[in-house]
ZATOR-487622 format. One record per residue: z, y, x of N, C-alpha, C in turn. Coordinates in steps of 0.05 Angstrom, whole numbers, plus 5000, padded with zeros to 4 digits. Layout:
ZYXZYXZYX...
END
This chain:
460748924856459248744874460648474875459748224868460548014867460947804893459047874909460647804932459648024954460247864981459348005006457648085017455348305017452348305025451448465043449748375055448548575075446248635066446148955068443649095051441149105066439848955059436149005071434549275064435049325037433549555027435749664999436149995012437250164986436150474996436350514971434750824970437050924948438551214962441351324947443551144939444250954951445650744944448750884950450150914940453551014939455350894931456650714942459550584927461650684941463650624909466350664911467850394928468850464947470750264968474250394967474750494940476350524944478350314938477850004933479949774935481149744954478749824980480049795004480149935022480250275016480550495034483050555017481650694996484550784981483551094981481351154988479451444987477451354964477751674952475151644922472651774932472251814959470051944975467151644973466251774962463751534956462451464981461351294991460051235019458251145019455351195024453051155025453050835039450250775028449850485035446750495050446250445081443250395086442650085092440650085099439249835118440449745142439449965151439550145186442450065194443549905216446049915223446249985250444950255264445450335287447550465298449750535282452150715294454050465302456150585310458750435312460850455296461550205297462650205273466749985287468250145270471249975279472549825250471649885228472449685208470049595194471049335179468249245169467049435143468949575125467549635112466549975115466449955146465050215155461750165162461449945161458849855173457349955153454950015160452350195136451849955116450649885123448649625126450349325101452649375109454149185094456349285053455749065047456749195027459348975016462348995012463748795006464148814978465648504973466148374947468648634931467548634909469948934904469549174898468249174915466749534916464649584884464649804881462849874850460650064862458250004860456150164852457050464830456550694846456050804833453251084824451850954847449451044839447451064860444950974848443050884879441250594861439450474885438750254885439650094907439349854905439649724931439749394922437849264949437348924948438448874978440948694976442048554987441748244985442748075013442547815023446247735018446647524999449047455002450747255034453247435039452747315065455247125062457147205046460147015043461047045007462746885001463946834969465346714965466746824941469846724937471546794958473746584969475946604993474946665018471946675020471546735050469946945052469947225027468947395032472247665038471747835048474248005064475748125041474648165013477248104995478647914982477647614987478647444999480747315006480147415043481547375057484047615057483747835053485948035037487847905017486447734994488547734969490347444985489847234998490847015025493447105034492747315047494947475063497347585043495947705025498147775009499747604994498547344983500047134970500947024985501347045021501946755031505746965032506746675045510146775049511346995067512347255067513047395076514647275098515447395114517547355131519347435129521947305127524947465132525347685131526447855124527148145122530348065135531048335153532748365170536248315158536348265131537748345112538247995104536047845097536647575103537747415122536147545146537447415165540447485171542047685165543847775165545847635154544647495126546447355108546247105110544346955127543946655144545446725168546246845179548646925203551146875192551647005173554547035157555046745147553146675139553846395123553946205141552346135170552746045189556045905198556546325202559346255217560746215195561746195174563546235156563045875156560645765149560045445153562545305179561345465197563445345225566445385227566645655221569845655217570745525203569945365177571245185151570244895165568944855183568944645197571244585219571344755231573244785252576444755238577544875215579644945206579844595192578844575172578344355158579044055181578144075208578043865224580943915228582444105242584544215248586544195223586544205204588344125177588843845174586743715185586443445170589043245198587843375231588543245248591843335243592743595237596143695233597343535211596543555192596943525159597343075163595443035178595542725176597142635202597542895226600242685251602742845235602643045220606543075205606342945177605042845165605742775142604542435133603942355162602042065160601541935144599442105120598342065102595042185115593342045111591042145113589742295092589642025071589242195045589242425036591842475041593442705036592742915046591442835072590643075092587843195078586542955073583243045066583443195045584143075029585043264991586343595009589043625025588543885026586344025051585143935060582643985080580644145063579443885037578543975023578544255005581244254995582344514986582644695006582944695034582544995042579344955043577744855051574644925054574045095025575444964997573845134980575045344987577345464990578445744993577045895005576045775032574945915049572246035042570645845021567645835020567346025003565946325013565446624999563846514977565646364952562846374927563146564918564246794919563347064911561347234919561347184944557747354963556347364954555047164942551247314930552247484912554247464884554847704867556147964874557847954901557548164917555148364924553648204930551148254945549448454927549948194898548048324878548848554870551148574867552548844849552349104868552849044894551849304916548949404912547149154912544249314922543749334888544549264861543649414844545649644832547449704853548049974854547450204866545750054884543850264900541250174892540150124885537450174862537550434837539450324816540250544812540750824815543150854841542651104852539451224858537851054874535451094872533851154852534051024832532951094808533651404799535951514800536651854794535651874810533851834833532451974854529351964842527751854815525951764820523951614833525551404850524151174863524550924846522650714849522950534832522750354850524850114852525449894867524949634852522149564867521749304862523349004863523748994886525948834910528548924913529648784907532749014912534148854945533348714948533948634970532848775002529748974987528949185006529949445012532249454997533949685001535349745031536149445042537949465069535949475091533349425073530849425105529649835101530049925072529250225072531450425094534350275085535450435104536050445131534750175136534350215171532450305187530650425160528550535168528550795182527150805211526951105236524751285221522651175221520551285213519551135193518151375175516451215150513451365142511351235148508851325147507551285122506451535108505151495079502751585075501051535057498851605050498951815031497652005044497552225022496552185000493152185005491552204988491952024966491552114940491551964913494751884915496051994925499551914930500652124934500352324944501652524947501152824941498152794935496052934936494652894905493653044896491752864873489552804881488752874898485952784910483452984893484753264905482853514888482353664915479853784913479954074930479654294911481254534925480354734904479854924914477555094901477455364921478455554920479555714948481355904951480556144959477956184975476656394982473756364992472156634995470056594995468956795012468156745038468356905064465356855079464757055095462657175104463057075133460057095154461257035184463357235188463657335187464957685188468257545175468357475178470857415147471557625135469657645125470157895096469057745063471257745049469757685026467257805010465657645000463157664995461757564961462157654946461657524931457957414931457257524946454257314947453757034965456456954977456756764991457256524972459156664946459156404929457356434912456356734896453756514884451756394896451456274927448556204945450255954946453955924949454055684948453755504917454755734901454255504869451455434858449855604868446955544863445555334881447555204908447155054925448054784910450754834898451354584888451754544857450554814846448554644821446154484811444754604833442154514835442454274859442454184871443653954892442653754877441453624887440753224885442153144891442352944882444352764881446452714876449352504886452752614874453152854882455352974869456853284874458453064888459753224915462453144925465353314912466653234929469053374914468553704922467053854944466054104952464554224930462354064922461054164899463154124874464153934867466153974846467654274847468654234872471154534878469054814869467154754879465455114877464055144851463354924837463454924799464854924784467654834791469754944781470655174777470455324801470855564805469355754801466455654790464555874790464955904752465755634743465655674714467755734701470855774719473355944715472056254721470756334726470656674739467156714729466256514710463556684705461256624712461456514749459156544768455856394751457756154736455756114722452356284710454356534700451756744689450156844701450356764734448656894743445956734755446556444744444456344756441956294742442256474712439556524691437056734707438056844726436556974738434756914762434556614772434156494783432656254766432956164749431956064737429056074735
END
């Protein structure tokens, strides 16, 4: 879909929104926008820039394009400048004071060094020389050689580190919240049993369901996937020539 639309008229209309759910659960598209709705691309009625048709009709009114349709204003957000990570600011603290103390010392060298040796000159040249002493030009390669030694370690862990500088914000991490699906999950159902009101297994419960979702209009969900799968691992298939 090329840009943002709101659907006037579709009949079986189904797209994939998984750019911006991150679910392969297909979602019907109507006219009709009478429910309630808490994100935009929950609304019936609307269809965003991104999303793929995958089967249906449907005539839509373009309502936004380009930067001011909501993938968009998504890809905005992501290019604009992050903020500080806790780890920066940490090392704008350090460099701070380490700035002040070589200020402070440096002033203090110059005022000793020039009332015992009443040379000024003399004082600034060694002023100068303690400030470089003082000034950590070894820290960033510090820095560097720690956090790509913990990347590494990470790496024998199987994690792959983009940022190595996100390493000091992973481990201050309390809690960490993830997405399963298509991440943790493969994003399969599979079937495990096949039960009666009674819960007793039944084998005429799954051929009434595979003959339900062979014969079925329209997409298979992942439910009908799971019970065709399973009917054509164990056979169930053969029995639906009799029905035929």
């Amino acid at each position: 879909i090329p840009a943002d639309l709101r659907i006037i008229d579709a009949k079986d209309l189904f797209l994939d929104q998984a750019v911006f759910t991150g679910e392969s659960v297909l979602v019907e598209k109507v006219s009709d926008c009478s429910n309630p709705y808490h994100e935009i691309f929950d609304i019936p009625n609307v269809a965003l820039m991104g999303s793929s048709v995958v089967s249906g009709l449907g005539t839509g009114v373009v309502i936004n394009t380009g930067f001011d349709t909501y993938l968009g204003k998504v890809g905005n957000k992501v290019t604009t400048k992050k903020s500080e990570t806790n780890f920066d600011k940490g090392i704008k603290q350090i460099s701070r004071l380490l700035i002040r103390y070589m200020v402070v010392v440096c002033l203090a060298v110059i005022v000793i060094d020039g009332v015992i040796k009443q040379n000024i000159d003399e004082a600034i040249l060694f002023a100068l020389s303690v400030a470089v002493g003082i000034t950590p030009s070894m820290l960033p390669m510090i820095l560097n050689v720690n956090l790509t030694k913990g990347s590494q370690a990470l790496a024998k862990k199987n994690t792959l580190v983009k940022k190595i500088d996100a390493i000091q914000n992973l481990g201050a991490i309390d809690i960490l919240c993830t997405d399963k699906t298509g991440t943790l999950t493969e994003n399969k159902i599979v079937l495990q049993k096949y039960i009666d009101a009674r819960g007793i297994e039944n084998k005429s419960i799954l051929e009434y369901a595979y003959l339900n979702s062979y014969y079925g209009t329209g997409l298979k969900n992942l439910v009908d996937k799971a019970i065709l799968t399973y009917g054509k691992e164990n056979k169930i298939d053969e029995y639906i020539e009799k029905y035929e």
